[in-house]
C-alpha positions as CSV (number, residue, x, y, z in Angstrom):
1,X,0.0,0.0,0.0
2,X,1.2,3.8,-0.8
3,X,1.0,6.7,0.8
4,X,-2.4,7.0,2.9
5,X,-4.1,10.3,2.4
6,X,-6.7,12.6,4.5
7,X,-7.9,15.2,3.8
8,X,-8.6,18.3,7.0
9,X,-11.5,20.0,7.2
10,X,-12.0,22.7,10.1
11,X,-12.0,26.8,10.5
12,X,-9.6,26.2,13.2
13,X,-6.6,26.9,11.1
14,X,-4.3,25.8,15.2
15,X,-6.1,22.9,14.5
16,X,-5.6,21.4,10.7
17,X,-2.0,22.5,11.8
18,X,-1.9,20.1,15.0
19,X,-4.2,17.4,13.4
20,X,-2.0,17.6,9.8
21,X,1.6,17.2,12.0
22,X,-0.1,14.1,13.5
23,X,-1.2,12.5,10.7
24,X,2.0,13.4,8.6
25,X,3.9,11.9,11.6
26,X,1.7,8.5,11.1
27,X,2.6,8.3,7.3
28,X,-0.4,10.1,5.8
29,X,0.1,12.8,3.0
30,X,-2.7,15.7,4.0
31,X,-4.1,18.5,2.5
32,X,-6.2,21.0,4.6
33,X,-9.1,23.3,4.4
34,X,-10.7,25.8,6.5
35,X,-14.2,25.6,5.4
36,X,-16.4,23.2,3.4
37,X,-16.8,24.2,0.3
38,X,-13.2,24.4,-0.7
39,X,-12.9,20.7,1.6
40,X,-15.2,19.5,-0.8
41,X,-13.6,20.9,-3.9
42,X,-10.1,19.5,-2.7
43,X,-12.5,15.6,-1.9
44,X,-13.5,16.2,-5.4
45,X,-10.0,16.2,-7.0
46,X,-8.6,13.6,-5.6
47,X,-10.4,11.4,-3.1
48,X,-8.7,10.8,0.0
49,X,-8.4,7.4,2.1
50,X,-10.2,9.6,4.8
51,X,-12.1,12.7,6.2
52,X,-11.6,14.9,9.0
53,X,-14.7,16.8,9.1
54,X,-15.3,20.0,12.0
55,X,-18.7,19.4,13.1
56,X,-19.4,23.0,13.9
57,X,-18.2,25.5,11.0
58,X,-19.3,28.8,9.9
59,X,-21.3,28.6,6.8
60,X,-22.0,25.4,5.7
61,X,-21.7,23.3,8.4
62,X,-19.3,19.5,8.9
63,X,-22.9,17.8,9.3
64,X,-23.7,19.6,5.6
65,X,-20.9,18.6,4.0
66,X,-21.1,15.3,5.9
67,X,-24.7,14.5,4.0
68,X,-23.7,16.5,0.8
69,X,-20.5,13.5,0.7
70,X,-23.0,10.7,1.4
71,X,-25.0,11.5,-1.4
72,X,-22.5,11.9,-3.6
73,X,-21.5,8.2,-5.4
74,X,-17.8,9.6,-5.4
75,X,-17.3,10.1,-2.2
76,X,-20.1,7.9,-0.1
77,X,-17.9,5.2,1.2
78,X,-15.0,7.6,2.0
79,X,-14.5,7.1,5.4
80,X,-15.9,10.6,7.6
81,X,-14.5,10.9,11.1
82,X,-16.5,14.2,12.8
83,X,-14.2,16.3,15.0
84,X,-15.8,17.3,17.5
85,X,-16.5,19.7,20.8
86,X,-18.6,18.2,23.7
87,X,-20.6,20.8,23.3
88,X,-21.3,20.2,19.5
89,X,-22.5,16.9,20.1
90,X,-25.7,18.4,22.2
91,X,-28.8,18.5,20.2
92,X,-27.3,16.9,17.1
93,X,-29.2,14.4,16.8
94,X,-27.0,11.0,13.8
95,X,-30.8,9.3,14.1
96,X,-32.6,11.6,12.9
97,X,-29.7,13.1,10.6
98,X,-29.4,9.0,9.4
99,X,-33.1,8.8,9.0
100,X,-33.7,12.0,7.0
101,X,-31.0,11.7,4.5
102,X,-31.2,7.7,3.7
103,X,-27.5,7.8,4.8
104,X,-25.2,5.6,7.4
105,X,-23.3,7.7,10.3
106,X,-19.9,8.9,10.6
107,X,-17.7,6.1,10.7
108,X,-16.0,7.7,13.8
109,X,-15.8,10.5,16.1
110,X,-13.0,12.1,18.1
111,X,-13.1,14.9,20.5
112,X,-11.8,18.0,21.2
113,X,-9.5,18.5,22.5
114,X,-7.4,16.6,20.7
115,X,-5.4,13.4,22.2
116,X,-2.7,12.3,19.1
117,X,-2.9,8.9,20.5
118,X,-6.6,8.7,20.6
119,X,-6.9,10.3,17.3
120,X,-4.8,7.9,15.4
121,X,-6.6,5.0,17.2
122,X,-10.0,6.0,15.7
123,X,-8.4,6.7,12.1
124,X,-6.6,3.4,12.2
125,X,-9.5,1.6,13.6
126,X,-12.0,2.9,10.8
127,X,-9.4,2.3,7.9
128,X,-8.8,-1.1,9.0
129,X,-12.5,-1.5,9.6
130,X,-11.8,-2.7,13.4
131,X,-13.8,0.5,15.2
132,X,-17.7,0.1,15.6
133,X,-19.8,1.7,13.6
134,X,-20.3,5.4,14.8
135,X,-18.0,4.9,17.3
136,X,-17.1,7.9,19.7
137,X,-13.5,7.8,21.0
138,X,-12.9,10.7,23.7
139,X,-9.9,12.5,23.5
């Protein structure tokens, strides 16, 4: 297998930084956006082995481009691990987000902040197929 490669989604430009060093460390070749539209552009290009997605951006929102991705036969079985703040998880509701758009959940979850060790558990757990599905990691 070559070079794995993710592509960063989050406004939190402190944050691609830290999560790209981390994944570069680990063997993956990233490239990083700060909101969704141009993450989706860069998914579009050239499909990535996976997807960190921000949950909470401004403008189109992680749990947008989340279903936009879904729906899209190019992208759908990516696999999508949400970044996420305690916080952000309140009131979102993957059911009802599942339900409503015919679509599976995230494949994983990890929470800010962000534990390297925890992080790269979830991403090698999802690539390799071993984490549950949906499952939520706390960092």
């Amino acid at each position: 297998m070559g070079i794995r490669t993710a592509v960063v989604i989050d406004d939190e430009v402190d944050l691609t930084t830290f999560l790209s060093s981390i994944l570069e460390e680990n063997g993956f070749s990233v490239r990083v956006a700060n909101e969704a539209v141009s993450g989706e552009q860069l998914i579009l290009e050239s499909p990535p082995d996976i997807i960190l997605i921000d949950l909470m951006m401004p403008g189109r929102t992680g749990i947008q481009l989340f279903v936009k991705l879904r729906a899209n036969d190019a992208t759908r079985d990516i696999p999508m691990v949400m970044v996420t703040g305690i916080k952000d998880q309140i009131g979102v509701n993957w059911g009802d987000i599942v339900d409503r758009y015919r679509t599976r959940r995230p494949d994983g979850f990890v929470e800010k902040p962000i534990d390297p060790e925890r992080l790269m558990k979830v991403i090698n757990g999802v690539l390799s197929g071993d984490a549950a599905d949906g499952e939520v990691l706390h960092g």
